[in-house]
Residue, then its C-alpha position, 0 to 999 in steps of 0.5 A: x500500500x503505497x500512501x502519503x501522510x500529512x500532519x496539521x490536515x484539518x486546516x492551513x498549509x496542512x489541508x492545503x497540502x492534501x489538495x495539492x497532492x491528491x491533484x498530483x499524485x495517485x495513492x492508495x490512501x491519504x493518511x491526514x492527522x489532525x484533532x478536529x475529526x470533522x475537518x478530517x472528514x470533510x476532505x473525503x468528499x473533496x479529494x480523489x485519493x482514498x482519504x483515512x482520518x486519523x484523530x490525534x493530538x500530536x502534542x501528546x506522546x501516546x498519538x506517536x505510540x499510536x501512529x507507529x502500532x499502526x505502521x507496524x499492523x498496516x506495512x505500509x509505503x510512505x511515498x511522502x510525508x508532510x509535517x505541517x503541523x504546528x502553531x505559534x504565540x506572539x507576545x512578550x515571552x513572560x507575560x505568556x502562558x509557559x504551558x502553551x509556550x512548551x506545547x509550541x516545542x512539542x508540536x513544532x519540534x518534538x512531534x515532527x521529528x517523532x514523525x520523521x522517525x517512525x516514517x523512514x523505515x516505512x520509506x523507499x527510494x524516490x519518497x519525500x518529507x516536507x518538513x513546514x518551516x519558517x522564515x523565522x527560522x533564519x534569525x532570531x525573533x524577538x516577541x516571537x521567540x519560541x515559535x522562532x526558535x522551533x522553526x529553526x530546529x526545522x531547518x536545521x533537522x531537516x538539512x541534516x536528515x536530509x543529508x543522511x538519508x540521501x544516499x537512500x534516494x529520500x529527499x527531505x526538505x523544509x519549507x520557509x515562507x513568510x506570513x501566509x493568509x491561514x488561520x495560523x493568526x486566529x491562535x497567534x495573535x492575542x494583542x496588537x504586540x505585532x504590529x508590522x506585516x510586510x506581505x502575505x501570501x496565500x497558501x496555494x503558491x507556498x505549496x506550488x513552490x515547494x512541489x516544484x522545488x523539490x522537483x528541482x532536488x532543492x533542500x529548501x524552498x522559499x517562496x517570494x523574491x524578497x524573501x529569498x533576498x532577506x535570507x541572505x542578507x541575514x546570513x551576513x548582517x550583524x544578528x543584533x542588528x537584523x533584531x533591532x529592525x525587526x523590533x523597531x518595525x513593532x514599535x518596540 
């Protein structure tokens, strides 16, 4: 059974994934994880592809127990897997919830590597893994620090496991966009702590990007000239520096 496996299904660039595959490709069953089971299931009406919903919290450890029984039972062939799972809190770090600051690691770092993990031994020659990153993973982000600092775990993991397992024909890359128009904002964003949104873009073209980046053998995919143009400016320029504009364009 040769399938594909997305995390964060149920909404964003997750759900939007599974659009964008199941236009693409033919498999025996998309596999998609999320907590909502109604969002999981309307996908079944939408989508060419057989679709399972699979009805886990991937911040709680026993969802990863759960996903690898299944694996086991199932055998099946992960042609591609897709780790969009994840969430982010804007806000001055102290005056925010240290639980669900915690949770951000564990969905956007901990959760995707057990994903990866258990996924491999399951995937052959020619199979994919789009790890979401961010822009914020290039530099460090002030007043969005934790869900910086995970997508920079991204970015990093993802390089590495892709060198590791490239001599397996698997291909690993992390996608970086900038802001996108997805409900990412509706759980972000609780006070006006950020202020200055330079450009969006709509989930449809990141996913356009990064399917044909990856075609192309690319590690890492970065939608928008002025995205790529600001990833490497940030490879040169005083790190103190790249955080006091960022800062100065909250008005902090």
């Amino acid at each position: 059974m040769r399938i594909a496996v997305i995390t964060g299904a149920s909404s964003g660039m997750g759900r939007e994934f599974v659009y964008a595959l199941d236009r693409e490709e033919a498999f025996d069953e998309i596999w998609v994880i999320a907590r909502r089971e109604e969002r999981l299931e309307e996908l079944k009406a939408r989508c060419r592809n057989p679709i399972r919903p699979l009805v886990w919290d991937l911040q709680k450890r026993e969802s990863l127990y759960a996903y690898r029984e299944l694996l086991e039972k199932e055998q099946p062939e992960i042609a591609v897997l897709v780790n969009a799972a994840g969430f982010g809190l804007f806000g001055v770090f102290t005056e925010m919830d240290m639980d669900r600051q915690l949770d951000i690691i564990d969905l956007n770092a901990r959760a995707l590597t057990g994903m990866c993990h258990l996924s491999l031994p399951y995937m052959k020659a020619g199979s994919r893994i789009w790890n979401m990153g961010s822009m914020s993973s290039w530099q460090p982000v002030p007043y969005i620090n934790v869900y910086g600092a995970s997508k920079a775990y991204v970015l990093s993991f993802s390089r590495a496991l892709g060198k590791e397992v490239e001599k397996r024909g698997i291909r690993v890359m992390a996608v970086c966009p900038g802001w996108i128009t997805t409900e990412f904002f509706e759980h972000a964003v609780h006070d006006d702590t950020i202020q200055y949104y330079n450009r969006f873009y709509p989930p449809e073209q990141v996913i356009a990007k990064a399917l044909k980046d990856m075609k192309k053998g690319r590690a890492v995919s970065v939608l928008g000239l002025p995205e790529r143009l600001q990833v490497q400016l940030v490879k040169h320029l005083p790190t103190s520096f790249i955080m006091n504009t960022w800062c100065k364009q909250q008005g902090k």
